[in-house]
SETORSE-492253 format. One record per residue: y, x, z of N, C-alpha, C in turn; residue in one letter. Coordinates in pm, whole numbers, padded with zeros to 5 digits, always signed. Each point is the difference from the previous one (the first is absolute). Last residue first. Layout:
REM SETORSE-492253
YXZYXZYXZa...
END
This chain:
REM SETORSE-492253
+11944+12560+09653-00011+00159+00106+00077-00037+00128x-00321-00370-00215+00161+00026+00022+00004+00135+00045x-00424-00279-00066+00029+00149-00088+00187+00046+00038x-00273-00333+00377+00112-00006-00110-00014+00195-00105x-00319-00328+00415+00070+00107+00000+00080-00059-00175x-00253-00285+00323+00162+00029+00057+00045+00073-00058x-00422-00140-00166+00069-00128+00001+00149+00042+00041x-00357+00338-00187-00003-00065+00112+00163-00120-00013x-00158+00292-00335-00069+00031+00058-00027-00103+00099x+00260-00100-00423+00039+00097+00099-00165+00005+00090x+00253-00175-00516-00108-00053+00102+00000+00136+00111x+00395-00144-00381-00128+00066+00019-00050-00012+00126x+00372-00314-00272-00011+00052+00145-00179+00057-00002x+00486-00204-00256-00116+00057-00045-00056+00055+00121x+00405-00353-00158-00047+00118+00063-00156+00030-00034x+00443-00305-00269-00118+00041+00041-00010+00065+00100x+00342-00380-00214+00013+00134+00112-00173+00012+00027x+00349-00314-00359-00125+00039+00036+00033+00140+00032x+00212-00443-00311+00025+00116+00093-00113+00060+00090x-00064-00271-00500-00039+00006+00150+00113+00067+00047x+00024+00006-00497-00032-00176+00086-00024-00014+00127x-00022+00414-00238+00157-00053-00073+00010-00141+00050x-00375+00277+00131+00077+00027+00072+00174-00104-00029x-00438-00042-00202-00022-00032+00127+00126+00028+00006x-00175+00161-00443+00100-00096+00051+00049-00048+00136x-00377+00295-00209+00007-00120-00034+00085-00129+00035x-00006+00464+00130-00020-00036-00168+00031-00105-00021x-00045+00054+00448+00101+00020-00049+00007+00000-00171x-00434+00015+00219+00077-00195-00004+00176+00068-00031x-00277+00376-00028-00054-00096-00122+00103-00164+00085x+00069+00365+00255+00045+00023-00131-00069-00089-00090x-00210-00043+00426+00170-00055+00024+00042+00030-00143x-00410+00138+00060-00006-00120-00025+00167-00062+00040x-00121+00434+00063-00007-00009-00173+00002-00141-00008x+00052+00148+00446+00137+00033-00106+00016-00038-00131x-00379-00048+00255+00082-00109+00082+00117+00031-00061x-00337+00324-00091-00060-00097-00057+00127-00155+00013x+00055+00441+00220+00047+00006-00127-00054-00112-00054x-00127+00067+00391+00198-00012+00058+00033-00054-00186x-00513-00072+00136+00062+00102+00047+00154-00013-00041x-00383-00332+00021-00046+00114+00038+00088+00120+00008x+00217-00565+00104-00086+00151-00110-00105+00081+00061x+00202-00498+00130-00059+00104+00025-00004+00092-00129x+00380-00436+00117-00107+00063-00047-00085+00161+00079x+00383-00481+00092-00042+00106+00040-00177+00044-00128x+00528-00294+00006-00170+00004-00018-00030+00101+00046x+00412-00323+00056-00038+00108+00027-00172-00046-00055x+00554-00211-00050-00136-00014-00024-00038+00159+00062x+00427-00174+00023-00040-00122+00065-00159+00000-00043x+00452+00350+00113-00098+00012-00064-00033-00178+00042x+00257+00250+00292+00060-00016-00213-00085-00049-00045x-00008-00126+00509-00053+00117-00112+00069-00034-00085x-00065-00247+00459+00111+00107-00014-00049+00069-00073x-00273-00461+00001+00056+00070+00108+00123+00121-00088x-00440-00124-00198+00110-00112+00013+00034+00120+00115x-00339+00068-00440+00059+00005+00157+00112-00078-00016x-00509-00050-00278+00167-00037+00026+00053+00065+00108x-00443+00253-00271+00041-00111+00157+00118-00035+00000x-00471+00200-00239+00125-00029-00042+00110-00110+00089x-00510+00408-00040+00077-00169+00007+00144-00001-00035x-00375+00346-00075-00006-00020+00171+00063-00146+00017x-00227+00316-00431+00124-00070+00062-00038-00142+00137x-00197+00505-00207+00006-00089+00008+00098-00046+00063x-00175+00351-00349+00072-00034+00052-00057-00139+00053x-00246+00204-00338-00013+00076+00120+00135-00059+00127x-00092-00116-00508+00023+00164+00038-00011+00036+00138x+00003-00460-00163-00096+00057-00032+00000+00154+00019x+00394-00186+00183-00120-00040+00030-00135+00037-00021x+00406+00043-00255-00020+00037+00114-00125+00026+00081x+00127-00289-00329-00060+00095-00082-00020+00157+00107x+00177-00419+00101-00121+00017-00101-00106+00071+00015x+00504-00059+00066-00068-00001+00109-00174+00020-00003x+00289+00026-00375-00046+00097+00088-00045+00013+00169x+00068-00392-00262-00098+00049-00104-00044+00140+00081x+00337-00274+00150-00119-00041+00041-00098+00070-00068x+00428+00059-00140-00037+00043+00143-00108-00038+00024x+00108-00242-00364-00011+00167-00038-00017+00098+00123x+00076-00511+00026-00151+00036-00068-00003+00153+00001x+00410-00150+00160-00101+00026+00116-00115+00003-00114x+00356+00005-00313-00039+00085+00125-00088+00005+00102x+00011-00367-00293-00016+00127-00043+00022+00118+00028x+00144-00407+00205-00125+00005+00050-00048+00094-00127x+00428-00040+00013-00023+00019+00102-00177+00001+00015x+00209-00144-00349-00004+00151+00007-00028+00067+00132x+00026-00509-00104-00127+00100-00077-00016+00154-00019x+00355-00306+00228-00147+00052+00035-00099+00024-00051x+00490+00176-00024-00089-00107-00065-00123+00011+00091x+00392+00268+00214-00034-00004-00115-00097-00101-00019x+00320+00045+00355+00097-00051-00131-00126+00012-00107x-00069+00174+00441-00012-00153+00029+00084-00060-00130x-00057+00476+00009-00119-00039+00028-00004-00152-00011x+00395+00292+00103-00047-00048-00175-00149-00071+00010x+00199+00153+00435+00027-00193-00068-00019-00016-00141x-00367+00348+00262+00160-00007-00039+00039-00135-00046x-00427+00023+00366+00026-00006-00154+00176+00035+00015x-00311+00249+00334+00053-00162-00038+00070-00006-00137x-00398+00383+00346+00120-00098-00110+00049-00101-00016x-00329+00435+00229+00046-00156+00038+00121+00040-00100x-00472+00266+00154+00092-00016-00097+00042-00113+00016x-00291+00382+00124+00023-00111+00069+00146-00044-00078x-00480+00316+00012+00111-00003-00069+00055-00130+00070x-00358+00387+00143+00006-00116+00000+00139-00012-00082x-00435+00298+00025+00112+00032-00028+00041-00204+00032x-00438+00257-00002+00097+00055+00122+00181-00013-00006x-00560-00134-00143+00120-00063-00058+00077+00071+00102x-00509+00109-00160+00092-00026+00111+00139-00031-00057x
END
């Protein structure tokens, strides 16, 4: 069962649009790897969607975990690997509830 959802949106920093493209696409190869590598572990990825309209943000993906810590360990490995010094980026994390109206919120 997958009870964990992650939801994650970014846009590139303006250092981002100054580096080579050969470095550029040596990063996304290296994300992609854990996207990967993800995956084979049990995670799945749900998609990847331009927003437009009123956001900071101009990318969102949404993933599944099996649990809060698996969606943490895969955020610390793409931070390793640099993501953050090139993206701005606002996660949430949202465990699976019983019923559609109720909320773990105390």
């Amino acid at each position: 069962m997958t009870g964990t959802i992650w939801v994650h949106q970014a846009r590139p920093r303006p250092t981002w649009y100054e580096l080579e493209g050969d470095r550029q696409a040596e990063l996304r190869s290296e994300w992609v790897h854990l996207d990967k590598q993800a995956t084979a572990n049990g995670a799945i990825w749900l998609g990847s969607y331009s927003i437009r309209g009123q956001s900071d943000y101009s990318t969102l993906e949404l993933w599944r975990f099996r649990t809060p810590d698996e969606a943490f360990n895969f955020w610390t490995k793409r931070i390793m690997a640099g993501y953050s010094t090139w993206f701005a980026f606002s996660n949430q994390l949202g465990v699976s509830t019983p019923l559609p109206a109720e909320s773990n919120e105390p």
